[in-house]
Gaussian input, Z-matrix of N, CA and C with variables (Angstrom, degrees):
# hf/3-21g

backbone

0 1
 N
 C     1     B1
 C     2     B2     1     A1
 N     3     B3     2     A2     1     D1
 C     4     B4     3     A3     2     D2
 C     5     B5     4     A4     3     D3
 N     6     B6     5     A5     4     D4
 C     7     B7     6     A6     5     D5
 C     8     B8     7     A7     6     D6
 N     9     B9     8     A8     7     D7
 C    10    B10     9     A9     8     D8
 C    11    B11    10    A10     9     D9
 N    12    B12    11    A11    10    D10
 C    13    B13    12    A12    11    D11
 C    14    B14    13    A13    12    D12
 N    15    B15    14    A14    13    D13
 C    16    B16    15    A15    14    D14
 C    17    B17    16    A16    15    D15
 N    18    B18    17    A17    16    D16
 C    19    B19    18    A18    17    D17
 C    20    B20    19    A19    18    D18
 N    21    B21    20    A20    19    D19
 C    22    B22    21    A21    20    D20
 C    23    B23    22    A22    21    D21
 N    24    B24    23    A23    22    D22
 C    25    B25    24    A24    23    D23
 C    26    B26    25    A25    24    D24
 N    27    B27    26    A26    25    D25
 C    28    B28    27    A27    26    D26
 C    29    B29    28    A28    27    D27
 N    30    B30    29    A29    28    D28
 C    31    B31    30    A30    29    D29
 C    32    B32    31    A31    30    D30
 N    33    B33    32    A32    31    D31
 C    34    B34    33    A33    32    D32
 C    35    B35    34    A34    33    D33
 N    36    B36    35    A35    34    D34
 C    37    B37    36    A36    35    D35
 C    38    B38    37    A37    36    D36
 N    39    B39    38    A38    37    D37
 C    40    B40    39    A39    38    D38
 C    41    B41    40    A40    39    D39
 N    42    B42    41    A41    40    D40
 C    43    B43    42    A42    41    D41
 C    44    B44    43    A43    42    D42
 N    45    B45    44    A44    43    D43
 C    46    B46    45    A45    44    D44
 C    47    B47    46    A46    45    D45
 N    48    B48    47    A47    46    D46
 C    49    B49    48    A48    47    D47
 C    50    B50    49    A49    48    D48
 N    51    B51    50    A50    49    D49
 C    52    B52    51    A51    50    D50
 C    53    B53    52    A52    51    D51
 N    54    B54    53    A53    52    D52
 C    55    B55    54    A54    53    D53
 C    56    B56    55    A55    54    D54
 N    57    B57    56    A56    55    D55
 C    58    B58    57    A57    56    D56
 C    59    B59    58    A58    57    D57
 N    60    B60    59    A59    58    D58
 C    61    B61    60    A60    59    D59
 C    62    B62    61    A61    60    D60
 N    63    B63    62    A62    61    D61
 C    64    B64    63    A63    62    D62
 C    65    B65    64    A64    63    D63
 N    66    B66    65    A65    64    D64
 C    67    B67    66    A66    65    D65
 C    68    B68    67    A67    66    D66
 N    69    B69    68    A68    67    D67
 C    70    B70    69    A69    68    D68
 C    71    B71    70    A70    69    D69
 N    72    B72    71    A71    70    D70
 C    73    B73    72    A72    71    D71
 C    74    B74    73    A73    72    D72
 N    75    B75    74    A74    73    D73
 C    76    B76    75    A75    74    D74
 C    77    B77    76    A76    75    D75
 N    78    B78    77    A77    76    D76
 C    79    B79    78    A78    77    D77
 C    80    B80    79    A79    78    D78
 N    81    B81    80    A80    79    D79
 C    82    B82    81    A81    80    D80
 C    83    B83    82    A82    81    D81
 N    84    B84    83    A83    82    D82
 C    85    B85    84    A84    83    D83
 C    86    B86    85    A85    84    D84
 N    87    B87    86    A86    85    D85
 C    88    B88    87    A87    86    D86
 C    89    B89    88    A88    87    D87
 N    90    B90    89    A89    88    D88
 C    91    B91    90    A90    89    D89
 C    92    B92    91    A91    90    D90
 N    93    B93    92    A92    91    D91
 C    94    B94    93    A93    92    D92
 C    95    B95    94    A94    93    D93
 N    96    B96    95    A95    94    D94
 C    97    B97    96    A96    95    D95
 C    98    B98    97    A97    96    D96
 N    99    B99    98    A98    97    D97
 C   100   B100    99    A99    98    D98
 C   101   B101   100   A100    99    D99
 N   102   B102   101   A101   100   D100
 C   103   B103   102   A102   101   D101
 C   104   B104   103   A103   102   D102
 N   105   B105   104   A104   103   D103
 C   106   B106   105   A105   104   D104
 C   107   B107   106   A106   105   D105
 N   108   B108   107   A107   106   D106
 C   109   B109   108   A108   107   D107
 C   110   B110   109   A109   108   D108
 N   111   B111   110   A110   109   D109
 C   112   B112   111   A111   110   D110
 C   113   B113   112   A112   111   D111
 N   114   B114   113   A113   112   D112
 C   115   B115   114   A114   113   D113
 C   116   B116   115   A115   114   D114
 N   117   B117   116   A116   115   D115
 C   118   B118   117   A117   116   D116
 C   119   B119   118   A118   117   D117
 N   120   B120   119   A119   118   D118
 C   121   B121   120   A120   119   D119
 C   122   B122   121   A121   120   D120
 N   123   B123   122   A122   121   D121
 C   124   B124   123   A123   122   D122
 C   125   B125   124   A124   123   D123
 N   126   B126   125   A125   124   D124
 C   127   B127   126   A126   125   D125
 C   128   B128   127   A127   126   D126
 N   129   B129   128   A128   127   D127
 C   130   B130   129   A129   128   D128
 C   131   B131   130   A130   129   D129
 N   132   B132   131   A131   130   D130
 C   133   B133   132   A132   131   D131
 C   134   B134   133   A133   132   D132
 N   135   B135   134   A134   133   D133
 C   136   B136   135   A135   134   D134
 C   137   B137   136   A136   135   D135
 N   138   B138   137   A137   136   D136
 C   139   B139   138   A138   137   D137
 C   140   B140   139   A139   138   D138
 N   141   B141   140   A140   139   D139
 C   142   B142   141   A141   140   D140
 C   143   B143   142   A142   141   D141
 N   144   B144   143   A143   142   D142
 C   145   B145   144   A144   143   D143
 C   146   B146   145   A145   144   D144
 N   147   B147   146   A146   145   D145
 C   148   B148   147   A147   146   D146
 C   149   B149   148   A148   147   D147
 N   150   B150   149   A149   148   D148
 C   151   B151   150   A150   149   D149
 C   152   B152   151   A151   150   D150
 N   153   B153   152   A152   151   D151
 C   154   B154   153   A153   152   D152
 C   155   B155   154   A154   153   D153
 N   156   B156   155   A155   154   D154
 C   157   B157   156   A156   155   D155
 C   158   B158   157   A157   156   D156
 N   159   B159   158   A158   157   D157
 C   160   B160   159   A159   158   D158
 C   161   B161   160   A160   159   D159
 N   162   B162   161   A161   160   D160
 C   163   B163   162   A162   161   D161
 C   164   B164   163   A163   162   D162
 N   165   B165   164   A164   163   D163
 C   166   B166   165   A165   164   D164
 C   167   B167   166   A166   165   D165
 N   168   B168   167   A167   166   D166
 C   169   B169   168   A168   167   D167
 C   170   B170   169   A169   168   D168
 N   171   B171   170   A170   169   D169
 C   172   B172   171   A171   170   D170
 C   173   B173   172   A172   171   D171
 N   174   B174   173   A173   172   D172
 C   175   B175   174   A174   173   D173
 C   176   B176   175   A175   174   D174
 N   177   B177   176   A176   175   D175
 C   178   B178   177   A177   176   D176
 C   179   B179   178   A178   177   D177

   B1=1.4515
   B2=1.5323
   B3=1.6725
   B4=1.3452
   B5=1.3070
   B6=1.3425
   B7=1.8330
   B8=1.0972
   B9=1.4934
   B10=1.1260
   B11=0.8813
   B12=1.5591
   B13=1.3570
   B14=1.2838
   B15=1.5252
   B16=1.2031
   B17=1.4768
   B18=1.6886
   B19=1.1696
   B20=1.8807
   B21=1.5173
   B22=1.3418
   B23=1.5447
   B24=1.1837
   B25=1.4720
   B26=1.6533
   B27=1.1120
   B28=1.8589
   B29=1.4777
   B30=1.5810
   B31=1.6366
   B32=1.1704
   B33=1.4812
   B34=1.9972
   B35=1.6184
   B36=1.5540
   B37=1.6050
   B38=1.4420
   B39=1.3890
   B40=1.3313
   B41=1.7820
   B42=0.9425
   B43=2.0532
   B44=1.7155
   B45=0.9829
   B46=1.5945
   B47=1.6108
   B48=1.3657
   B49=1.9681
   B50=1.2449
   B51=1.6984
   B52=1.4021
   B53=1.7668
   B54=1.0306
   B55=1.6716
   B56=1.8596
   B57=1.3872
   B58=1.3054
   B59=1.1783
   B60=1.3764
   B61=1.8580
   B62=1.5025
   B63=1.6057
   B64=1.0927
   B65=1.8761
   B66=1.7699
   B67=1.7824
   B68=1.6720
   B69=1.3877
   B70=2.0172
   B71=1.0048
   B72=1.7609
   B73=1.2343
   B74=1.1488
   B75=1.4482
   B76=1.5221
   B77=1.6133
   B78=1.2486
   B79=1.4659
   B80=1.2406
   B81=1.3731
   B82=1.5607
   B83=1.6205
   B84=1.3111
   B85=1.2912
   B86=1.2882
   B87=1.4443
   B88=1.3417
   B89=1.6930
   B90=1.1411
   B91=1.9724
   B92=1.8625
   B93=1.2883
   B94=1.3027
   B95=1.8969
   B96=1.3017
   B97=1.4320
   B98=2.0975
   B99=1.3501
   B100=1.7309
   B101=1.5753
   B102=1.9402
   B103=0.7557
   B104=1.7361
   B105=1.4418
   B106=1.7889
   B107=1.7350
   B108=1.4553
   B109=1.6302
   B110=1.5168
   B111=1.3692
   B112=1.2302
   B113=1.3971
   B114=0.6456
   B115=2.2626
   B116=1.7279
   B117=0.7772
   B118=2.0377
   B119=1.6889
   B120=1.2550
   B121=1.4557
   B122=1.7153
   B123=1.1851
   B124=1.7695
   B125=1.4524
   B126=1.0363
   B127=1.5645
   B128=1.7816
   B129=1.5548
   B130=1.5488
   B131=1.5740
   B132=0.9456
   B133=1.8149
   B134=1.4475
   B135=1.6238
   B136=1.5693
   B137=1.8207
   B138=1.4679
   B139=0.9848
   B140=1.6814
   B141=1.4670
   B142=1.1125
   B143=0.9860
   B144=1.9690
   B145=1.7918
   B146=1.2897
   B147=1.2898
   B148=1.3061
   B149=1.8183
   B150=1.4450
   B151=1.6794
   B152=1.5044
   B153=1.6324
   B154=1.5489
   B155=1.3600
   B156=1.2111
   B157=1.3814
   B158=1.6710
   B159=1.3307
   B160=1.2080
   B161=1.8023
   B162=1.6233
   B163=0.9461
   B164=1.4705
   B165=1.7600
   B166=1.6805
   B167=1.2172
   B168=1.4411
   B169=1.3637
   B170=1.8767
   B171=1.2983
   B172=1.4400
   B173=1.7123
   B174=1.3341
   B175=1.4465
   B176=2.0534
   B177=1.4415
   B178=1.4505
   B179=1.6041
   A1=106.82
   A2=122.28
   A3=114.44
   A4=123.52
   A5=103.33
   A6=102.48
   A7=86.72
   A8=140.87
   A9=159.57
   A10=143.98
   A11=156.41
   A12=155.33
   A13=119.63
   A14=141.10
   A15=153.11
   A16=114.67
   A17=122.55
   A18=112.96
   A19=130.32
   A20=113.59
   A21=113.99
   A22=99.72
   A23=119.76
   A24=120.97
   A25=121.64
   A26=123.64
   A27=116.07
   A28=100.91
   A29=106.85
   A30=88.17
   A31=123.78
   A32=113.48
   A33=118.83
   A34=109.96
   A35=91.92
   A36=120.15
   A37=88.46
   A38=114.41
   A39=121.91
   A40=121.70
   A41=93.52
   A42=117.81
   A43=94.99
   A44=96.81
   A45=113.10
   A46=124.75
   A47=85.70
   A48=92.30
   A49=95.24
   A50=150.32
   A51=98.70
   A52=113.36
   A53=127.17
   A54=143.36
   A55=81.13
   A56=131.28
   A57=132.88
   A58=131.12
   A59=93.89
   A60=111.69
   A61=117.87
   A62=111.26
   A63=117.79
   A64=103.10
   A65=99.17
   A66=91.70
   A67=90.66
   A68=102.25
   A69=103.63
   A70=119.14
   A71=123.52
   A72=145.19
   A73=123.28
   A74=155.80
   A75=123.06
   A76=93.76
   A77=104.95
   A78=122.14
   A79=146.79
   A80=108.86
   A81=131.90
   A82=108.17
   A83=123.96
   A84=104.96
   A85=111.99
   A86=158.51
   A87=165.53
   A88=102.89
   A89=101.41
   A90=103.01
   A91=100.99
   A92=109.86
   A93=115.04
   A94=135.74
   A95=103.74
   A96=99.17
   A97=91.96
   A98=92.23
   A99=69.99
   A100=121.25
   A101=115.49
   A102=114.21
   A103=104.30
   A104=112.76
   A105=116.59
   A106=87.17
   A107=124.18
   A108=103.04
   A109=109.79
   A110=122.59
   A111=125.39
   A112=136.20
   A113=78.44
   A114=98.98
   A115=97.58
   A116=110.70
   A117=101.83
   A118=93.40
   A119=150.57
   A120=133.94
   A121=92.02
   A122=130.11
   A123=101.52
   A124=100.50
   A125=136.80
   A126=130.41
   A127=113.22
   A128=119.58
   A129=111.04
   A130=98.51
   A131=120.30
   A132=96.53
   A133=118.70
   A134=117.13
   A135=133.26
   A136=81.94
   A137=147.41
   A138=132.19
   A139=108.91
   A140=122.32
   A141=125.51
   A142=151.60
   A143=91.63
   A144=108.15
   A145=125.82
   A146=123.32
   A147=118.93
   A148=103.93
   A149=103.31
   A150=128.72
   A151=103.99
   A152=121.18
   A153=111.32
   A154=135.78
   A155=111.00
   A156=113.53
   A157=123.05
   A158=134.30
   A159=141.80
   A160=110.60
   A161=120.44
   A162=131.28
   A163=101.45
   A164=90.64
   A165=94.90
   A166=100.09
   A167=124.09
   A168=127.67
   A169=100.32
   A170=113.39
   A171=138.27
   A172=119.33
   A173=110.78
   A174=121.05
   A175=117.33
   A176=111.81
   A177=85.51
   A178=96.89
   D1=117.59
   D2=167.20
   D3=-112.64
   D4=24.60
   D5=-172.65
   D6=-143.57
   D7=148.57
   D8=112.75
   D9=-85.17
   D10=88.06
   D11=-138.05
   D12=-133.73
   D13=115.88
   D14=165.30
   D15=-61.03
   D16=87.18
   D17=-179.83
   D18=-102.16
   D19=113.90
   D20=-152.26
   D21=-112.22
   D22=-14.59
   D23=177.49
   D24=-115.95
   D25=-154.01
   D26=-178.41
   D27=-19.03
   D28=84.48
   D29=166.83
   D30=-96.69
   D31=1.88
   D32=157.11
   D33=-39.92
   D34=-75.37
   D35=-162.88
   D36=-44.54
   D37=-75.72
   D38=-165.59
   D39=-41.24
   D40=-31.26
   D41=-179.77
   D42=-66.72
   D43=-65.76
   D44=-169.70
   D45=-52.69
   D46=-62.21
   D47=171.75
   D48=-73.70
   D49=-44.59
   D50=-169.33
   D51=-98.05
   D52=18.09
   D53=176.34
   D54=-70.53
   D55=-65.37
   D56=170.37
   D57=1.89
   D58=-53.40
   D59=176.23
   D60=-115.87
   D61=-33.74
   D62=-161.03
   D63=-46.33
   D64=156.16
   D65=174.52
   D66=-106.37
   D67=-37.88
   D68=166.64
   D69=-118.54
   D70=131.68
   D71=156.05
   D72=-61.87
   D73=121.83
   D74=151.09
   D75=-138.10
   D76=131.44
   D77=161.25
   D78=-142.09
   D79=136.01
   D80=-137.26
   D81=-101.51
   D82=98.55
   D83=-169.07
   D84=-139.56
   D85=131.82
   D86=152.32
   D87=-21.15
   D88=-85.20
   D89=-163.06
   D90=-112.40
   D91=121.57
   D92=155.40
   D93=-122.47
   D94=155.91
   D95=-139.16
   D96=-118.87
   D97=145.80
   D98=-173.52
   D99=-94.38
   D100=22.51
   D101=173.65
   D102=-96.80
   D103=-6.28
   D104=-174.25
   D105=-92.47
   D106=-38.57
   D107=-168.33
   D108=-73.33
   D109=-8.11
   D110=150.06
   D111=-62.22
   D112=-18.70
   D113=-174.22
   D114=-100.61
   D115=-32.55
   D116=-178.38
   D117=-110.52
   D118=-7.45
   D119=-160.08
   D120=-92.55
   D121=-11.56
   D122=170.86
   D123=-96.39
   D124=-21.69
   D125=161.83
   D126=-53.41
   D127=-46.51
   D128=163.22
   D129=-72.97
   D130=-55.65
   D131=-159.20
   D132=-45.59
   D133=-31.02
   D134=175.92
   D135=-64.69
   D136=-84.94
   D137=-137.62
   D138=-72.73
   D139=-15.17
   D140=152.20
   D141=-17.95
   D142=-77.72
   D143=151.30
   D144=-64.61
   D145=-15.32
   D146=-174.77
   D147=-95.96
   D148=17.19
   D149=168.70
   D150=60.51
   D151=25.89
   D152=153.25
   D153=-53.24
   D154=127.47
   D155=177.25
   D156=-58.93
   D157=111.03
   D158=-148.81
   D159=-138.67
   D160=112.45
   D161=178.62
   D162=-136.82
   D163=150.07
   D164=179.54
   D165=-139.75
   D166=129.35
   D167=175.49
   D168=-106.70
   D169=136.54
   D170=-168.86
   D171=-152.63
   D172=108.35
   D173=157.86
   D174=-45.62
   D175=169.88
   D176=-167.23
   D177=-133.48

């Protein structure tokens, strides 16, 4: 991992453009909702096929 980024604002946009390039995902989040894993899951599924490595850590 060489980037690390604290994201507190547009976190669509922000998810999206860098899922784009990224080769690994990992994201760290307290509460998730299953109308937001809808809103970012075609941005991972694109980084998916392009065989990025993708982990999500989530409280429950």
């Amino acid at each position: 991992m060489t980037k690390l980024q604290l994201v507190t604002e547009n976190l669509l946009e922000t998810i999206t453009k860098l899922a784009e390039k990224a080769e690994e995902i990992y994201i760290l989040t307290s509460f998730v909702m299953q109308s937001g894993v809808k809103r970012i899951l075609p941005a991972l599924q694109l980084a998916a096929l392009r065989g990025a490595e993708i982990k999500i850590c989530t409280g429950d």
